[in-house]
Each structure stands twice: as structure tokens, then as C-alpha cells.
N, C-alpha and C positions, 0 to 999 in steps of 0.2 A: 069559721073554716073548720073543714073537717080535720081530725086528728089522725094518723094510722091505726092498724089495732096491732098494737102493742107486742102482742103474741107473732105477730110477722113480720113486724121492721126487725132486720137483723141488729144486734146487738153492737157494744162498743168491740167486745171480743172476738168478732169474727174480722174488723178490720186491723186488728193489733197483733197482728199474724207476718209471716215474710210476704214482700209487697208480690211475688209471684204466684205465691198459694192464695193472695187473695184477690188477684189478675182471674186465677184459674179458676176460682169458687166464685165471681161472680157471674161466670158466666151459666148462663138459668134464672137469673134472680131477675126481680120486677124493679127498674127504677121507677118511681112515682114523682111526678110533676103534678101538686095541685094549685090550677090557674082559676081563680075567680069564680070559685068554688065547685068546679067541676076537673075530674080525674084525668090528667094525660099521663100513658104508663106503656112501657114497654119491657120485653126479655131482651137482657144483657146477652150479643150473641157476639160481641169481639171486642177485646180490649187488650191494653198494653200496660207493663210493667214499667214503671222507670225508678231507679235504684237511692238516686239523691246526689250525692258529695263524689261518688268516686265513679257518675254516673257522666260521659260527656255530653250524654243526650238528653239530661234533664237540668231545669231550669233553676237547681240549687247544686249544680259541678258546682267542684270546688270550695264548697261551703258558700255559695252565693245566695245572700239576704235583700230582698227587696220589697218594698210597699207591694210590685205584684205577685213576688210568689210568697209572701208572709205566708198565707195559707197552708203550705206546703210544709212549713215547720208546725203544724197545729199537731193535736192527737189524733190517732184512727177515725175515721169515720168522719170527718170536716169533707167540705166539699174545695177543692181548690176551683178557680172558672177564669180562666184569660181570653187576651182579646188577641186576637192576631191575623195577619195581613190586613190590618185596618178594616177588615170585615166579617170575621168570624169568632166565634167564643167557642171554646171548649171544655169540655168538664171531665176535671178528674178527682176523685175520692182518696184522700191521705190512707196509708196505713201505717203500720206499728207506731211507736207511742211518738208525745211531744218530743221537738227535737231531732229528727231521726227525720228528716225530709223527703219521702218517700212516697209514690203515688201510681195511683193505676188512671191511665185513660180510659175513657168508655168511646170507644170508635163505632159502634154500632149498635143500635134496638129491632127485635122486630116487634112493632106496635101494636098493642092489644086493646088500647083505650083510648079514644076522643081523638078516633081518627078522623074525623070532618075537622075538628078544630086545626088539628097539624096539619090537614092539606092548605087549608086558610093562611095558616102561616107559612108554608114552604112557598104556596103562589104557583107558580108557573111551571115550577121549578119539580112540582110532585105530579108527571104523569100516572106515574104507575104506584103504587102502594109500598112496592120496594125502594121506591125515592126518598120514602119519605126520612127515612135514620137511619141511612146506608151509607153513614161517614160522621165523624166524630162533632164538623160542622152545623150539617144537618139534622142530627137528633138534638142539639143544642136548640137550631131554630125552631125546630118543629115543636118541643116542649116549654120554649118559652125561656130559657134559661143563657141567664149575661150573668154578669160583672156582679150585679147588686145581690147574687147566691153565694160570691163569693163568699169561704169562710161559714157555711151555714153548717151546724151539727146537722149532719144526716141521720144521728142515733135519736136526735128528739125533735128534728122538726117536725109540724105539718105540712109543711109550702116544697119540698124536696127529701127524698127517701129512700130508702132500697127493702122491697119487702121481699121475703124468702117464699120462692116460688118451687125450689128444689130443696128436699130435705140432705142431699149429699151430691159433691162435687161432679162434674160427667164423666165415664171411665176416660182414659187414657185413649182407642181409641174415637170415641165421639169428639176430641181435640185433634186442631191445625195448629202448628208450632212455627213462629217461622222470624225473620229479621222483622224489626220496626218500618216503619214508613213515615219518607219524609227527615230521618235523620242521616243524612248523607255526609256529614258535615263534622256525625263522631268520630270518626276514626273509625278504629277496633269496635267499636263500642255499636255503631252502624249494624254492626255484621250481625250481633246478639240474638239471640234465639226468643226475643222475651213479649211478639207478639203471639195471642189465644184468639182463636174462634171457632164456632162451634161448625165441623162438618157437614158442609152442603148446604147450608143454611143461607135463601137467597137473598137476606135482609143485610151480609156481609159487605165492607164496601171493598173497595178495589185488591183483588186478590194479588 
């Protein structure tokens, strides 16, 4: 299996940062999915913060430890991956250090690599190009990526990665700021300002 090169998988230290600055830096960057020795990869163009322990909308409020979100206590740059509504997985990347339960969602890619493979896997379900990872769901399916990534060092894998496609964050306006989705159910915490996506960008999912 191929390796990344090294020089472009981002480092431990850019996920050992506040989980919003690194919510906001990934957006530009390349996640890499390599499936069976060929590249699915797309730009990070929306994703969400979620905070940890004093977070109502993330899956370790309150200091909550489970077999499924273990991952979520790991160090920067671990990939957390859950299962949910009994049919979909999603992938979020820890930041700052062990302990510190803190993570960003990746809700959306626009896809740049092994887009026949991803139409294959989305099925039906990918008319258009913009189908294909225009929701936190479907760039899960579309890349290949469950349960068994759970936990994977995204600083040294081969098989799951993030390469640095932007040498620096996008100014302030090329960002959309806006409440989460889907968290209805935090309270206060609902309201938060802590999803990013990159402006005009049709690869977004439901605005």
C-alpha cells in the first residue's frame, strides 16, 4: 500500500490546536482514503467543531467514556468513526491532546480523486457529482470509511489521512459561520456558532 508523502500529511501539531481553529484550518485540506491500492480524496469544504465534556452536543458531555467514543479521548489527529441511525458512519478527527475529548466533523468533500469508485459506492444515490460527499454520511460512503477506521492515527497512516492542500487557513471572508445541524436536542449549545464552510461551494450539504 502506498504511504502519503510525508512532506504533506499534516502533522500531529496542527491537530493539537483549539478544536475550532482546527474545524477552520481544515477546511482546503485533502482527506485521503486509500482503498485497495488506489486514491479516493477530496477538499475539506465543511465541517463542525464539537467541544467535549461541557459540550451538550458531543458524544463525551459530561465526561461520557464509551467503547464507542474511546476514540474521542485519543491525541490529535486519531480519526474517531461512528455508526448511527443504524445506517450511516461518520468521521471526525480528534484535536488537542489525549484526554481532552474534542473533535471536528468532516460534513462535507468536494471530490478530486477515484470519482468513478465513489459513484460505485454511493449507487443510485450519486446523480450528480455534487452527490457524491455533500453530507457527513455520504463522503463516509463514498470513501469507504466505517467503524473498522475507527481510532486510526491519521498522522501516520496509509489507509486514512489529511494532506495539506492550503499552505494557510481561508481569510475570514471566504468562511460561512453558522449553528450545527442536527443538534436540536442541546439546548444553548444547539444555537452555537461552531459550524464552517467554505462560501459558495456547491459540494456543501444542506445549507
Amino acid at each position: 500500500m502506498s504511504e502519503p508523502q510525508t512532506d504533506r500529511r499534516l502533522p500531529r501539531s496542527f491537530f493539537r490546536r483549539d478544536v475550532t481553529d482546527v474545524a477552520i484550518g481544515l477546511l482546503g485540506q485533502r482527506l485521503v482514503r486509500m482503498y485497495r491500492g488506489k486514491r479516493l480524496a477530496g477538499v475539506i469544504v465543511e465541517t463542525e467543531a464539537y467541544l467535549g465534556v461541557a459540550d451538550r452536543a458531543a458524544h463525551t458531555f459530561n465526561g461520557r467514556y464509551t467503547e464507542r467514543n474511546r476514540a474521542m479521548w485519543l491525541d490529535g489527529g486519531h480519526a474517531y468513526v461512528y455508526f448511527t441511525y443504524g445506517m450511516h458512519h461518520c468521521l471526525n478527527i480528534v484535536a488537542r491532546c489525549e484526554g481532552d475529548p474534542v473533535a471536528v466533523l468532516l460534513r462535507a468533500l468536494e471530490p478530486t480523486e477515484g470519482l468513478e469508485t465513489m459513484r460505485r459506492f454511493r449507487g443510485q444515490h450519486a446523480r450528480r457529482e455534487t452527490d457524491l460527499c455533500s453530507g457527513p454520511a455520504k463522503l463516509c460512503q463514498a470513501l469507504a470509511i466505517d467503524r473498522k477506521l475507527d481510532g486510526t492515527d491519521m498522522t501516520r497512516s496509509g489507509t486514512l489521512f489529511i494532506e495539506r492542500a492550503r499552505g494557510r487557513a481561508y481569510a475570514g471572508a471566504k468562511i460561512v459561520t453558522m449553528r450545527r445541524i442536527g443538534v436540536d436536542y442541546a439546548g444553548e449549545w444547539a444555537g452555537k456558532p461552531l459550524r464552517f464552510y467554505v462560501k459558495d461551494n456547491p459540494h456543501v450539504s444542506r445549507r
